[in-house]
C-alpha positions as CSV (number, residue, x, y, z in Angstrom):
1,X,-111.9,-1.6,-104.2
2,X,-111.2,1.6,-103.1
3,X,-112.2,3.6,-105.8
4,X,-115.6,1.3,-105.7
5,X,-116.0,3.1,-101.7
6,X,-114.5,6.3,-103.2
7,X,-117.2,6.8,-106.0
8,X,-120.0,5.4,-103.6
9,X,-123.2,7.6,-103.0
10,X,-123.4,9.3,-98.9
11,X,-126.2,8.0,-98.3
12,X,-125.4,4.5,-99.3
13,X,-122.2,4.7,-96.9
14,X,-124.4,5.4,-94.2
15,X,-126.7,2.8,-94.6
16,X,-123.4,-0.1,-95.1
17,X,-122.1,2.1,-91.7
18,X,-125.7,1.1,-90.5
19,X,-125.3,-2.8,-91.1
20,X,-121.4,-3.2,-89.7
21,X,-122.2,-1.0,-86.5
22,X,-125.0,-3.5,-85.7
23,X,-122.8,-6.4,-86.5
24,X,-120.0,-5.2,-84.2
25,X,-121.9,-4.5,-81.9
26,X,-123.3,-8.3,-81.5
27,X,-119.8,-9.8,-82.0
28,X,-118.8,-7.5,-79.3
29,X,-121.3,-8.6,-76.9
30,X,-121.5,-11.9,-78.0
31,X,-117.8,-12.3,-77.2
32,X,-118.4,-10.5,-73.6
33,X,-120.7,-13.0,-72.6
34,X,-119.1,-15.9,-73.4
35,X,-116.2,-14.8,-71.3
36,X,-118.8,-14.1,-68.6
37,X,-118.0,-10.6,-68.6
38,X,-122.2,-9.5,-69.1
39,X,-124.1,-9.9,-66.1
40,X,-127.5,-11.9,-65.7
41,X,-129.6,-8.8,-65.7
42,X,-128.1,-7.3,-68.7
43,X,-128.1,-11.0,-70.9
44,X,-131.7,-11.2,-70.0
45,X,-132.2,-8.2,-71.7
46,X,-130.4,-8.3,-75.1
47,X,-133.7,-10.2,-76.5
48,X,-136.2,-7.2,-75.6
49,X,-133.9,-4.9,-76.6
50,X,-133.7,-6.6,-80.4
51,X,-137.2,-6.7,-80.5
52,X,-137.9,-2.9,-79.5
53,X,-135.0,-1.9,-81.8
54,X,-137.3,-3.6,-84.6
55,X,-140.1,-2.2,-83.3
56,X,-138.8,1.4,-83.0
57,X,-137.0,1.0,-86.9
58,X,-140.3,-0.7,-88.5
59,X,-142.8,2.7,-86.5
60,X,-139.9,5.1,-87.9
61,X,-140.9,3.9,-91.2
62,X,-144.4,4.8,-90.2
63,X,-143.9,8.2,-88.6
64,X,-140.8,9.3,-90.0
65,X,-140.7,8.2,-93.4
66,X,-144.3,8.4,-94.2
67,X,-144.9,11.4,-92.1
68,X,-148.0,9.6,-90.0
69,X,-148.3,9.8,-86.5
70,X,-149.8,6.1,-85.2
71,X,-150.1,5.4,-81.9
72,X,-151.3,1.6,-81.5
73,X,-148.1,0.0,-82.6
74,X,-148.3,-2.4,-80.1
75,X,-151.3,-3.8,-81.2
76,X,-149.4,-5.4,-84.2
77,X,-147.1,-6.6,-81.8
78,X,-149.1,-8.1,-79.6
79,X,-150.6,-9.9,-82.9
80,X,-147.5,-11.2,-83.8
81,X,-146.2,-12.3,-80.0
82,X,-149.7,-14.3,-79.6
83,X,-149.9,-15.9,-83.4
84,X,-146.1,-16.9,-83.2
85,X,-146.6,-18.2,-79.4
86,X,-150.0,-20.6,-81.3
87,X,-147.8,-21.4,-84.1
88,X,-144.6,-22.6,-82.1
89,X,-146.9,-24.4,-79.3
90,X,-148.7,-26.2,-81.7
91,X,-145.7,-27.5,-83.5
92,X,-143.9,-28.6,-80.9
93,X,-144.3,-32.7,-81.3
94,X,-144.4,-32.0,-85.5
95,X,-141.2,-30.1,-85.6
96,X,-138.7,-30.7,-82.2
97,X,-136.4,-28.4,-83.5
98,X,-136.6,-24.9,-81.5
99,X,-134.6,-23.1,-84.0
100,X,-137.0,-24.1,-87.2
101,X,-140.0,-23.6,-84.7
102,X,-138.5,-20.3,-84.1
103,X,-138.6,-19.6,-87.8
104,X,-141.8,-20.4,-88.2
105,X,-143.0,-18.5,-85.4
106,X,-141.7,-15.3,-86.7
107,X,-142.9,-15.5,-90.1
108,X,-146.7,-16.8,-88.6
109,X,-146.4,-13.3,-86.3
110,X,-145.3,-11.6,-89.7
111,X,-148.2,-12.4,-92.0
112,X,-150.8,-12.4,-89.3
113,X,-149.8,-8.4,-88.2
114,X,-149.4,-7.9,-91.8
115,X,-153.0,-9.5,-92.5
116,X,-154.5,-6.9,-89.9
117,X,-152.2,-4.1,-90.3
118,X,-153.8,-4.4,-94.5
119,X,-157.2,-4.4,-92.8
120,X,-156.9,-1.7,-90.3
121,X,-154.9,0.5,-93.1
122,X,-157.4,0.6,-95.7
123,X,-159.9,2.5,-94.3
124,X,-157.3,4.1,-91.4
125,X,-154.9,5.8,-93.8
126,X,-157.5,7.8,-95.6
127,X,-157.5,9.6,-92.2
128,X,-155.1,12.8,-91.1
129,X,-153.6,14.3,-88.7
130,X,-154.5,13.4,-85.3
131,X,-157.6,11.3,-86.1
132,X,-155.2,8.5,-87.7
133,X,-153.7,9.1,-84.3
134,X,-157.0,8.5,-82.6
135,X,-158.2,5.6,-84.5
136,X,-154.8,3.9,-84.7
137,X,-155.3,4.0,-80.6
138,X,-158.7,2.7,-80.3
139,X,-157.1,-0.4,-83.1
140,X,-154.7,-1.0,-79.9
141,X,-156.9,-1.3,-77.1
142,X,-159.6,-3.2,-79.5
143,X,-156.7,-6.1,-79.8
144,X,-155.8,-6.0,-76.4
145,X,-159.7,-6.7,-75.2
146,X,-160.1,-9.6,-77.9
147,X,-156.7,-11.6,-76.8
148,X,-157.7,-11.3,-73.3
149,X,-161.4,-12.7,-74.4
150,X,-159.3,-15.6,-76.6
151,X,-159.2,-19.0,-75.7
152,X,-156.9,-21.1,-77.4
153,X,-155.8,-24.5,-77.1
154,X,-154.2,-27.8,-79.3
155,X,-154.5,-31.4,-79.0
156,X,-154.0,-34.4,-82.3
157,X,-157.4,-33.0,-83.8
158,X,-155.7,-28.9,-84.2
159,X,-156.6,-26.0,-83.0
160,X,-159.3,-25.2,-80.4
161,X,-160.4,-21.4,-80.2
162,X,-163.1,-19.6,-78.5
163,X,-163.8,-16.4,-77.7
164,X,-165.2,-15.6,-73.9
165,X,-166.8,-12.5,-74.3
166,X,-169.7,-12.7,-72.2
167,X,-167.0,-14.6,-69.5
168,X,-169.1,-18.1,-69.3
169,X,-166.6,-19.6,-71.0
170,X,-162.9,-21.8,-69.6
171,X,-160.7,-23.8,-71.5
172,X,-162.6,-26.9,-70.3
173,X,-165.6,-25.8,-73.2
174,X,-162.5,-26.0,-76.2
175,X,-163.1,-29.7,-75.4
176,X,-159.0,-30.7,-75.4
177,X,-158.1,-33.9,-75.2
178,X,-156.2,-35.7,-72.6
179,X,-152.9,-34.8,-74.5
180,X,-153.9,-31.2,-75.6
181,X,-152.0,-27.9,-74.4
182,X,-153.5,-25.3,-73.5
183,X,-151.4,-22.0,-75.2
184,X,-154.2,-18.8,-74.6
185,X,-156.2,-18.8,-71.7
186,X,-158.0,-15.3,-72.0
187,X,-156.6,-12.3,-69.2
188,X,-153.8,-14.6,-68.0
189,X,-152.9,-15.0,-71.5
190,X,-149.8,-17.6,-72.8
191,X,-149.1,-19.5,-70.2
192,X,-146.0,-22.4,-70.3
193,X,-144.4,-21.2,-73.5
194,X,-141.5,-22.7,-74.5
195,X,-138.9,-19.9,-74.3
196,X,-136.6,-20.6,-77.7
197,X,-136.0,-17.0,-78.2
198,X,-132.0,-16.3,-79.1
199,X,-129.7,-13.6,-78.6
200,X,-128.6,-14.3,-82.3
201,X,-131.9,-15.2,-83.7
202,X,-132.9,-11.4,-82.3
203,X,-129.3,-10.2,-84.2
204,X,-131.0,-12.0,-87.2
205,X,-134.5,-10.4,-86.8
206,X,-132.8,-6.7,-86.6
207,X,-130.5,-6.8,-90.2
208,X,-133.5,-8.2,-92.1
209,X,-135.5,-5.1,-90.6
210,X,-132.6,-3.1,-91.7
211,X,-132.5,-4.5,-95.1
212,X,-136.2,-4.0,-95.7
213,X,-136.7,-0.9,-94.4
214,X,-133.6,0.6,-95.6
215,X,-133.8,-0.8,-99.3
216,X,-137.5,0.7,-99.0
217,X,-136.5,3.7,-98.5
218,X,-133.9,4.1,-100.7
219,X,-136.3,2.8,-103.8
220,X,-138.6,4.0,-106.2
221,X,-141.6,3.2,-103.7
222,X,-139.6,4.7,-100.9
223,X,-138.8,8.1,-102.7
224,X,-142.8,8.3,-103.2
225,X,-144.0,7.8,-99.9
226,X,-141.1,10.6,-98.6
227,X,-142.9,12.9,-101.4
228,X,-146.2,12.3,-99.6
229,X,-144.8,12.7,-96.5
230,X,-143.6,16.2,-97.9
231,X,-146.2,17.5,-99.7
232,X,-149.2,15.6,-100.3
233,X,-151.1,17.5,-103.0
234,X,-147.9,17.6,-104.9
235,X,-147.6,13.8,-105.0
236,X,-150.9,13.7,-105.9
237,X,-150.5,16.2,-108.7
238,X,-148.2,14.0,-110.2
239,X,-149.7,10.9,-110.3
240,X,-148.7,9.5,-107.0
241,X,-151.1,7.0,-105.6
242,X,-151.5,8.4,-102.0
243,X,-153.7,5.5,-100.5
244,X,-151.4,2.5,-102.6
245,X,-147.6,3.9,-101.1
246,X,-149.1,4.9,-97.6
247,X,-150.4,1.2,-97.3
248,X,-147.4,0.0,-98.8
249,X,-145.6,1.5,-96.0
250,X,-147.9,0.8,-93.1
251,X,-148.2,-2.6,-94.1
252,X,-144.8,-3.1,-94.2
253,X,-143.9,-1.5,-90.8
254,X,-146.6,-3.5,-88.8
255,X,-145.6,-6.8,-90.6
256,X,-142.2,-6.1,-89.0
257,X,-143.5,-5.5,-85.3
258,X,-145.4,-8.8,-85.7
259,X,-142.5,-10.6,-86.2
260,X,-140.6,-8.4,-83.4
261,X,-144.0,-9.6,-81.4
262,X,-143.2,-13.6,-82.2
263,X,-139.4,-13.2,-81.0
264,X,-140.8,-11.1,-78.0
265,X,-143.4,-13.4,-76.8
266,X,-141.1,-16.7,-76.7
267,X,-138.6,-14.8,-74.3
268,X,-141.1,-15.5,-71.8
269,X,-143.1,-18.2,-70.2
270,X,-145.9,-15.8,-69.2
271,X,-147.0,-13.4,-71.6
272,X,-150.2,-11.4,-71.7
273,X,-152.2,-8.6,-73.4
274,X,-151.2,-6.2,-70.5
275,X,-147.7,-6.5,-71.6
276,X,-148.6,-4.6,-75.5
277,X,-150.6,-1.5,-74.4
278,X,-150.6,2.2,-75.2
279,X,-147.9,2.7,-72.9
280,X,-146.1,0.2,-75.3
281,X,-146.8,2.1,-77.9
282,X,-145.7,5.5,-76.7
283,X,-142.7,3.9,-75.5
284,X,-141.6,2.8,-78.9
285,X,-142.5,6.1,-80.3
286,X,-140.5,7.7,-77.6
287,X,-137.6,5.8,-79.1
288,X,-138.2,6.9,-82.5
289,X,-138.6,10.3,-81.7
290,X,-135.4,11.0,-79.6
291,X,-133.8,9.1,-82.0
292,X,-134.7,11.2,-84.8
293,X,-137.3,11.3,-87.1
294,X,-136.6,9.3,-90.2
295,X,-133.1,8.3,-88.6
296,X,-133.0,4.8,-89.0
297,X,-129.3,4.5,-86.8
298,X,-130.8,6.8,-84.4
299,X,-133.5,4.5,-83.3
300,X,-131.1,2.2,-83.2
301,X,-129.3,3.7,-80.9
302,X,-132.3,5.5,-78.4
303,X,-134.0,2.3,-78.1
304,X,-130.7,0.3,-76.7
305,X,-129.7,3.6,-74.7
306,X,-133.4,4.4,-73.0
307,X,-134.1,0.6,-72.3
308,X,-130.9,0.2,-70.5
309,X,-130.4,3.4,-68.5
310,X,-133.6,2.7,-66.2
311,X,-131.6,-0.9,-65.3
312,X,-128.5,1.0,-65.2
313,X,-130.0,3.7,-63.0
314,X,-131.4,1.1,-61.0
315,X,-128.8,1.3,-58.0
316,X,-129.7,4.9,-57.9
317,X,-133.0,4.0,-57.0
318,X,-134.4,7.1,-55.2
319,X,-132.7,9.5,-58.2
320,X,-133.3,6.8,-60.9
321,X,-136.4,8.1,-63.0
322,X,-135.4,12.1,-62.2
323,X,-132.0,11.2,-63.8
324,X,-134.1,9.2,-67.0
325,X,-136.5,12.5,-66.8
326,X,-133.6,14.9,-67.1
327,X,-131.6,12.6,-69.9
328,X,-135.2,12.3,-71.9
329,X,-135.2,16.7,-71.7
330,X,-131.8,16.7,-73.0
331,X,-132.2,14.9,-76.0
332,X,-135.3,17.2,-76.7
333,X,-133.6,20.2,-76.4
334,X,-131.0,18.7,-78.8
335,X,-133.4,17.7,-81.7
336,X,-133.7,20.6,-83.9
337,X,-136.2,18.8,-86.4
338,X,-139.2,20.6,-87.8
339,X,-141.0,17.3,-88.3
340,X,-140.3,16.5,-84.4
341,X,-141.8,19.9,-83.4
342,X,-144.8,19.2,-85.2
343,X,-145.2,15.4,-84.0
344,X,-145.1,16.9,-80.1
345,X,-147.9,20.1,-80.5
346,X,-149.7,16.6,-81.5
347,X,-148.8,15.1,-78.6
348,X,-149.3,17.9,-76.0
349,X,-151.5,20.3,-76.2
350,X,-150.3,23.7,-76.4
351,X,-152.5,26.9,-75.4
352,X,-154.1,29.1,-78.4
353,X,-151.4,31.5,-79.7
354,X,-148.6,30.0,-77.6
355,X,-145.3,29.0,-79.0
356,X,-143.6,25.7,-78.7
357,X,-140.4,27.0,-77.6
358,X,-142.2,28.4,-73.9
């Protein structure tokens, strides 16, 4: 056994380091709160934080990996959140248990944000630069108008849906029966959800994002789309299939926010379009950034260190976001990473001939 770890490759360490930090870590607080020793605030956000960790690990694959800069990330998560919240509503009398519901939920989220991630990728990814960036933003606030235009409901005869664009409509027109639920009801969104979301089941979600992102990576598909990411008329020069691996990977990463979506929307009660904007998605990519480009622990850790501090800070309240402010500089100032220099003169605007360093 130990000349098995002895003759094992770096990188594969890493990635095994990877899986048993994340374990320990939920043993670890698992054990705290059953002795009571994690406090109502903090247990009330260990679900959000497992679903931005998959969010910020499944967009690292996206702009790190592939070298891609997207910026409506939230739009397949607000996919997956409102599919999975449909699918677990509607099968409440058909399947009473919450933890199969839950199951289903997250792979309805999955293949639904995988469905439009597909559709939004084909022509999308041909793009560069920042007008992926653009478009990618436009896809977010798109989905956000639709779900607050969607009507949804369920009774014995299935599903009811509308769509209340021109604002005539209620959910009286779906025509629901005396027994029917109503799950989507335009701007106020879901409404009475059924919250069935676990700590565990979030545990669950973030080591099968590990294990298909990481395995991605580390395969044949994965070295290609790091080769695009490099040099892109090189991979092509080879025989690379630019448009195939980029989709590959796209697809991929916004199947995984939909399912981070699914377990995110039945945390909550109430959950709306709002909540998944392009503050959302800069937010994410915030994590992935200070995190590390391509750094799969990294997000890891940024995302459970930046969603905490502001609730942390909170009894600083007057010094609480200049303290977040200064923390969010210092990890700048500490990434020395080429591909992180390049992703900010994207993000803000620099003058003609200056440098980024001023």
């Amino acid at each position: 056994m130990k000349g098995y770890f002895k003759s094992m490759k770096v990188i594969t360490k890493v990635d095994f380091a990877t899986y048993l930090g994340v374990i320990l870590a939920f043993i670890v607080v698992s054990v705290c709160q059953a002795q009571g020793l994690v406090s109502r605030s903090l247990g009330g956000m260990l679900v959000p934080i497992c679903c931005y960790v998959c969010m910020s690990i499944s967009l690292n694959l996206t702009v790190g990996i592939l070298g891609e800069l997207s910026l409506g990330h939230a739009g397949f998560m607000s996919v997956g959140a409102f599919s999975g919240i449909i699918a677990a509503m509607s099968l409440q009398s058909a399947v009473p248990n919450d933890l199969v519901r839950m199951i289903i939920a997250l792979v309805v989220g999955a293949f639904f944000a995988a469905i439009v991630g597909f559709i939004v990728g084909i022509p999308v990814l041909r793009l560069r630069g920042d007008y992926l960036a653009i478009v990618t933003l436009a896809f977010g606030e798109i989905i956000k108008d639709l779900i607050n235009c969607l009507l949804v409901g369920w009774d014995e005869n299935g599903l009811h849906i509308a769509l209340n664009v021109d604002g005539t409509k209620s959910m009286s027109s779906l025509g629901l029966s005396e027994n029917g639920i109503e799950i989507i009801k335009g701007a106020q969104g879901a409404t009475g959800n059924a919250r069935i979301a676990t700590f565990a089941m979030g545990f669950v979600l973030v080591m099968i994002t590990l294990v298909v992102v990481l395995n991605l990576v580390r395969s044949r598909t994965g070295r290609a789309i790091m080769a695009i990411r490099d040099n892109r008329i090189a991979a092509e020069s080879v025989g690379i299939n630019v448009t195939k691996y980029k989709l590959i990977a796209f697809v991929t990463s916004a199947s995984l926010a939909g399912a981070a979506g699914a377990l995110f929307g039945l945390n909550y009660s109430n959950v709306t379009a709002v909540q998944f904007d392009f503050n959302t998605s800069i937010l994410v990519l915030v994590y992935v950034v200070l995190g590390g480009l391509g750094n799969i622990w990294g997000s890891i850790v940024a995302t459970v260190v930046l969603y905490v501090l502001p609730e942390a800070l909170r009894q600083f309240s007057d010094y609480r976001m200049l303290v977040y402010a200064i923390v969010l500089i210092l990890v700048m100032l500490a990434t020395n990473n080429p591909q992180v220099r390049t992703l900010i003169s994207r993000i803000i605007p620099r003058r003609k001939g200056a440098a980024l360093d001023e």
